[in-house]
C-alpha positions as CSV (number, residue, x, y, z in Angstrom):
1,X,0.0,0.0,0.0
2,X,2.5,2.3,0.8
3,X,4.2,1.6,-2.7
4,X,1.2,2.6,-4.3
5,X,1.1,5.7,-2.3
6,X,4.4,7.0,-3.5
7,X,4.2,5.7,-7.2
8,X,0.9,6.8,-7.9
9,X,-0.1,3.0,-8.7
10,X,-4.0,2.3,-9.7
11,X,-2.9,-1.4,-8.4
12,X,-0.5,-3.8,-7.8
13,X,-0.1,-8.0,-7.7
14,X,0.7,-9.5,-4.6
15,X,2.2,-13.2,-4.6
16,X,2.5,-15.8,-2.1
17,X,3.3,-19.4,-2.2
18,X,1.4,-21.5,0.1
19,X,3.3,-24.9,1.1
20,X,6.4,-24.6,-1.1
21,X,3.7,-25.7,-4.2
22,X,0.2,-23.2,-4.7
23,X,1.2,-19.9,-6.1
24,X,-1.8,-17.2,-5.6
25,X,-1.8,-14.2,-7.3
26,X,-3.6,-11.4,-5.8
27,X,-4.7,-8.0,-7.5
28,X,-5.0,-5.4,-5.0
29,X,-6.4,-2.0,-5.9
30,X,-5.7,1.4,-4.6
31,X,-7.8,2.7,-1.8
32,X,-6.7,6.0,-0.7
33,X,-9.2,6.0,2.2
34,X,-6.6,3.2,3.4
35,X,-3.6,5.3,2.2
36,X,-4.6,8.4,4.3
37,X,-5.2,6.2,7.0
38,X,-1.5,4.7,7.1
39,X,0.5,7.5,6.7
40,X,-1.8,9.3,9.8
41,X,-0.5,5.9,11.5
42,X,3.0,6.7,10.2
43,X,3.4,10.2,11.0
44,X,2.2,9.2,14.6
45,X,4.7,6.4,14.8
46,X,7.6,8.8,13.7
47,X,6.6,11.5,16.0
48,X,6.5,9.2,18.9
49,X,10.3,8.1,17.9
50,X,11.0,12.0,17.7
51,X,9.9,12.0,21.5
52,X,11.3,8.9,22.5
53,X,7.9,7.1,23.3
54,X,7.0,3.9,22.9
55,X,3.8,3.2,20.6
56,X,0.9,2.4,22.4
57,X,0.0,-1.5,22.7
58,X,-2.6,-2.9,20.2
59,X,-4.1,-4.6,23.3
60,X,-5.0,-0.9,24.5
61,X,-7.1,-0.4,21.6
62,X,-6.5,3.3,21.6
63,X,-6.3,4.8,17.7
64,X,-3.4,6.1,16.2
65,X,-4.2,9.7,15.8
């Protein structure tokens, strides 16, 4: 996703390979409702480095602002 953000991609393939033998292929589109919402998420992360603080804990289930 963050690729996409930066390149100005309409979509990208994804690949996995599932027990060493099934190849999937996945298109995955470009959402930028899901693009604004990670770099929010990465701006906080940085600017918690910045101060030296530790990211809050997913088990706190408080939103990245």
């Amino acid at each position: 996703m963050f690729e996409r953000s930066c390149r100005a991609l309409q979509a990208a393939c994804g690949r996995t390979l599932l027990g060493g033998q099934d190849l999937q292929i996945y298109r995955i589109e470009r959402e930028e409702a899901d693009i604004s919402r990670l770099i929010k998420q990465e701006r906080a992360f940085w600017r918690g480095v910045e101060l030296d603080q530790a990211p809050p804990s997913l088990d706190e289930g408080v939103p990245m602002q």
